[in-house]
N, C-alpha and C positions, 0 to 999 in steps of 0.2 A: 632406830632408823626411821627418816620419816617415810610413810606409806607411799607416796610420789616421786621417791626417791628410783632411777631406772638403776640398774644397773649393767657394769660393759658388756655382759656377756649377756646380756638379755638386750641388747638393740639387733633391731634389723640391719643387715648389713647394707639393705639404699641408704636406712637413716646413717649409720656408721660414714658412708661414702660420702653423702649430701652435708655432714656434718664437717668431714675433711676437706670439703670442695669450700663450706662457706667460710673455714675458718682460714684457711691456705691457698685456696684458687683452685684454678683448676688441675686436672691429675691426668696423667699421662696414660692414653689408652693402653702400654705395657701395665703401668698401675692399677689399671682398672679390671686389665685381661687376670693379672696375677691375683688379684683381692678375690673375683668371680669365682674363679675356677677352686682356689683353696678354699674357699666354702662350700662349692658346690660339691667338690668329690670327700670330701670330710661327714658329709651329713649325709651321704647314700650310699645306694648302692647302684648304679646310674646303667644296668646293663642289661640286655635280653628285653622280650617281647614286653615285659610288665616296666623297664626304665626308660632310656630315653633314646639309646643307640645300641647297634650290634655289633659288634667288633670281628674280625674272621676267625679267631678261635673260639667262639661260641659259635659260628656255623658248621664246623666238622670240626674233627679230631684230627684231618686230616695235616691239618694245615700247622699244628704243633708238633706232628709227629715228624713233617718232613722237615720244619726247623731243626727237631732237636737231632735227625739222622743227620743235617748238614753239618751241624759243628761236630759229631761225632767223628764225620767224614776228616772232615778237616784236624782231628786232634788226632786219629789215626796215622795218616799222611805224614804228621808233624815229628812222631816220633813216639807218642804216646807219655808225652810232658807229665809227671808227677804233679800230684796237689792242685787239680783242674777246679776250678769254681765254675758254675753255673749261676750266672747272673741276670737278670731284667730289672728293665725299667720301668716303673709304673704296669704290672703285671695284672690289674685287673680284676679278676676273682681268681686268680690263678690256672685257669684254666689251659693256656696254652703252657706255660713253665710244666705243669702235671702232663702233660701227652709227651710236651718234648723229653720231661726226665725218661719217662717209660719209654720211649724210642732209643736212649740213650744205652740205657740199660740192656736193650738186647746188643749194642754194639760191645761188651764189658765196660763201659763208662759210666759209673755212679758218680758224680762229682758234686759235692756240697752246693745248697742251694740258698744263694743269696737275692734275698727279693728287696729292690727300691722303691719304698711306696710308705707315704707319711698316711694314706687316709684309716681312720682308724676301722672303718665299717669293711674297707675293701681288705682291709689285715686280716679280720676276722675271717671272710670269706677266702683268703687264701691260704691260711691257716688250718681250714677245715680238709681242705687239700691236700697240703705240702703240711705234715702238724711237725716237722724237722726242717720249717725253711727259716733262715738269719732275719730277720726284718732291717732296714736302714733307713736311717731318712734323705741322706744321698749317697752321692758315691764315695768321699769322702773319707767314710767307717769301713769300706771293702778290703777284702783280705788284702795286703802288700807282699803277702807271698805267692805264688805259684801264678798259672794261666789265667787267665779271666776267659770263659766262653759268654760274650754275651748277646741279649738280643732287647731288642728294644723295638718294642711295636705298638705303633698309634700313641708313643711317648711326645716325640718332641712337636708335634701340633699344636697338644694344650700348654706349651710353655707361652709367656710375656713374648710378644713383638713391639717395638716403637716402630709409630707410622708417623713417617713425613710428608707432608704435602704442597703441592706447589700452588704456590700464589700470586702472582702476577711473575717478578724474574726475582720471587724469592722463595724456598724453602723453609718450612717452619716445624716443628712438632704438632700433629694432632694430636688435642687433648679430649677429654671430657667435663661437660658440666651439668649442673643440673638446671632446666629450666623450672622455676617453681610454679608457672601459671598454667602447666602441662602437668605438673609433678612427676616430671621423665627426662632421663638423661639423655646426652646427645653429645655429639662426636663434632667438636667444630676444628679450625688450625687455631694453633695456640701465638702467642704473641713470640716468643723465643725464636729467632733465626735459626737455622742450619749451616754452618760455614763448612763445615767437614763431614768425611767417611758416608759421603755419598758416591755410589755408581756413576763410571762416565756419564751413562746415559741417563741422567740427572739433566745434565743443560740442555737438552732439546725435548725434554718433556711437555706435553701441554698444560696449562694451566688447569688445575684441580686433578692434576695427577697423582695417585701414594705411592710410594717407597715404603717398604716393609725389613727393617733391621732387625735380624733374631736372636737380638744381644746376649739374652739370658740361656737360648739354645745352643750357640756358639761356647762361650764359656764352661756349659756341661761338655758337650763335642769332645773340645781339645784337653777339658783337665782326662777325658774315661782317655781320649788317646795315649796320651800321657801313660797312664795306668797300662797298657795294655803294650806301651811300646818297650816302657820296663821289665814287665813283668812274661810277656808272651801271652797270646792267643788270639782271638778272635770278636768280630762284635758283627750282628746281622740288623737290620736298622729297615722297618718296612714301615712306609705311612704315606698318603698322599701328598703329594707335591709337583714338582718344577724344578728344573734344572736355572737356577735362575747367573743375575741378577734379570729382575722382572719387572714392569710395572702395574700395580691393582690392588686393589683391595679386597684379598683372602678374607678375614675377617668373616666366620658367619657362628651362628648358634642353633643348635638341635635340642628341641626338648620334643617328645613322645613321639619320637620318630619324625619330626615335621622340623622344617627350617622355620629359625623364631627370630626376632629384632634384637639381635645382639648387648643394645642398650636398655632393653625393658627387663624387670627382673632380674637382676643382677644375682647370682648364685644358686639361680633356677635355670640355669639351663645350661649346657655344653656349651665352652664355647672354643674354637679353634681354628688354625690360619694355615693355609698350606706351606709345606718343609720346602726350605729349598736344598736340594741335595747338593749342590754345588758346592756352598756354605759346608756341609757334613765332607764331602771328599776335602775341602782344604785343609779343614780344621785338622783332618787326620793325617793328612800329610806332611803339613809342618811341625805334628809330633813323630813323622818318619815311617810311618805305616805305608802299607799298600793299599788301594783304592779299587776297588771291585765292583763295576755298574754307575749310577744305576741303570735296573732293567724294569720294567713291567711287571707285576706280581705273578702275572697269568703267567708268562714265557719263565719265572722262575721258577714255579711250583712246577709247572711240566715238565723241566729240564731233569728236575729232583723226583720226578715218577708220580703224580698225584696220578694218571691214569690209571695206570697200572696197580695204582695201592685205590682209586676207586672202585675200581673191577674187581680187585679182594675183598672187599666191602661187601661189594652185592653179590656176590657168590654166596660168602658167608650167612648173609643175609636178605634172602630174595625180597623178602617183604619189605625189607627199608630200600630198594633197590632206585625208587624215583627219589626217596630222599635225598639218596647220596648221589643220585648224577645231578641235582639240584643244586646242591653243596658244591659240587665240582666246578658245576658252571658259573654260578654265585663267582665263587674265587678268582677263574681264571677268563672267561669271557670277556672279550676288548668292549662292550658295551656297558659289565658289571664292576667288577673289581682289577681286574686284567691288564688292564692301562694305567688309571688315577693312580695305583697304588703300585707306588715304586720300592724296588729293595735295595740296597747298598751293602757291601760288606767291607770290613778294613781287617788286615790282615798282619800278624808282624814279618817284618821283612825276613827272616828267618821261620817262617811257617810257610803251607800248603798251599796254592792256590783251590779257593771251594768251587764247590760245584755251584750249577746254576745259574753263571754267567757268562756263557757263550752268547755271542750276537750272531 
């Protein structure tokens, strides 16, 4: 072989990109978001003070346990449905699936634990956790028999959006390219019109407006609906977002805790676009499910007792006692996590209504 010779798996992924951009054109910022992100969560482990972001079941324990008492809540209620699965999406280091099962468990609810997560470093680390959880690459391979209880937190943000933008009285795809005199990508409108599956509020947009289509998070949405309106149970679904249709550009990237240029670095850093929950209640509706919120994270973890299971906390343990009203507030405060972070639950129409979403 000769010595100059690269090989695939040995390019950088700009080079991989910039190589796709010169031989094909330009790539569609869903393209782009997708190729980032399966790099980036494949090669680390991207979480806590030493990665790049915190997620709220790395801040307390609290916030998985009262996950896992709400579906327990809710499978109680239901009848106590045989052959229950415990599922997530994109689970993390498993961190929150492990509090939730042991919440579950004092309810008598052990139910098989199925984790959806292709990254192979984040396996391992969930693995060390849960060492009896199924691994999958989507939802696809999920049990077809019994309940599905599931939850899916801070999942569908890192999924593909396409973004359209307006251009004089016309709608196009924004794409990405590479500039080579910069050696940096960049995000312009693509040449392809948009004629369809745009929001009314499309035609009175102002010029250099985006549209944000969450093609690829839609499609997950309605197939787990599917699943769950067959089979019975439950799915809890927290991540920041908007009740949309909306107009802007979500689009940002987090690496070492700091917001970064989304186009720089391509598979070094976080990148994600906020959920719109609107989108998530249709998708589950037209599989025939019920629709529960969304509400504020804060107003649903209090509904579900995080007070009250804070104050057992520091009882228990006086010395971690600022920790955990930290944690608390962290979570629920309308100026911290309390607002941005919306929860949704869908329900099958022969199940419980959960807790936690009183207005």
């Amino acid at each position: 072989m000769s010595p100059d010779r690269v090989l695939p798996d040995r390019i950088s992924l700009p080079e991989r990109l910039a190589r796709q951009i010169a031989s094909g054109g330009p790539i569609s910022v869903a393209h782009y978001i997708g190729e980032a992100n399966q790099h980036y969560y494949a090669t680390r482990d991207p979480l806590g003070a030493d990665g790049d972001f915190t997620t709220a079941p790395e801040i307390s324990q609290m916030f998985g346990e009262l996950v896992g008492l709400a579906l327990a809540d809710i499978w109680m209620r239901s009848g106590r449905r045989p052959d229950p699965a415990y599922v997530e999406l994109g689970p993390g280091r498993g961190t929150l699936a492990a509090d939730a099962i042991r919440a579950m468990a004092r309810a008598a609810l052990a139910p098989k634990t199925h984790l959806v997560e292709t990254s192979p470093a984040l396996r391992g680390r969930q693995l060390a956790l849960l060492p009896h959880a199924i691994h999958h690459d989507s939802i696809d391979s999920l049990p077809d028999a019994g309940p599905l209880l599931v939850v899916a937190n801070e999942f569908f943000d890192a999924l593909p959006v396409r973004q359209c933008i307006r251009v004089g009285d016309e709608w196009r795809e924004r794409v990405v390219i590479r500039r080579e005199e910069e050696s940096r990508f960049i995000a312009v409108p693509g040449y392809r019109r948009i004629e369809s599956g745009l929001p009314p509020m499309a035609h009175d947009a102002p010029d250099g407006a985006i549209i944000e289509s969450p093609i690829v998070g839609a499609g997950i949405a309605y197939a787990l609906a599917q699943r769950i309106a067959r089979q019975g149970g439950a799915a809890i679904i927290i991540d920041y977002g908007y009740e949309g249709p909306a107009l802007g550009d979500t689009l940002q990237a987090v690496k070492a805790h700091q917001f970064a240029d989304p186009f720089a670095d391509p598979g070094e850093a976080d990148l994600t676009t906020h959920v719109d929950f609107t989108m998530l209640g249709n998708m589950a509706r037209q599989a025939g499910l019920r629709v529960h919120g969304a509400v504020g994270q804060g107003a649903f973890l209090r509904q579900l007792g995080i007070d009250a299971r804070a104050d057992q906390l520091a009882r228990a343990a006086p010395d971690r006692a600022a920790e955990v009203e930290a944690a608390r507030h962290r979570l629920t405060d309308d100026q911290e996590m309390g607002i941005l972070f919306k929860v949704m639950a869908w329900t099958h129409p022969d199940w419980a209504d959960p807790a936690g979403f009183d207005r």
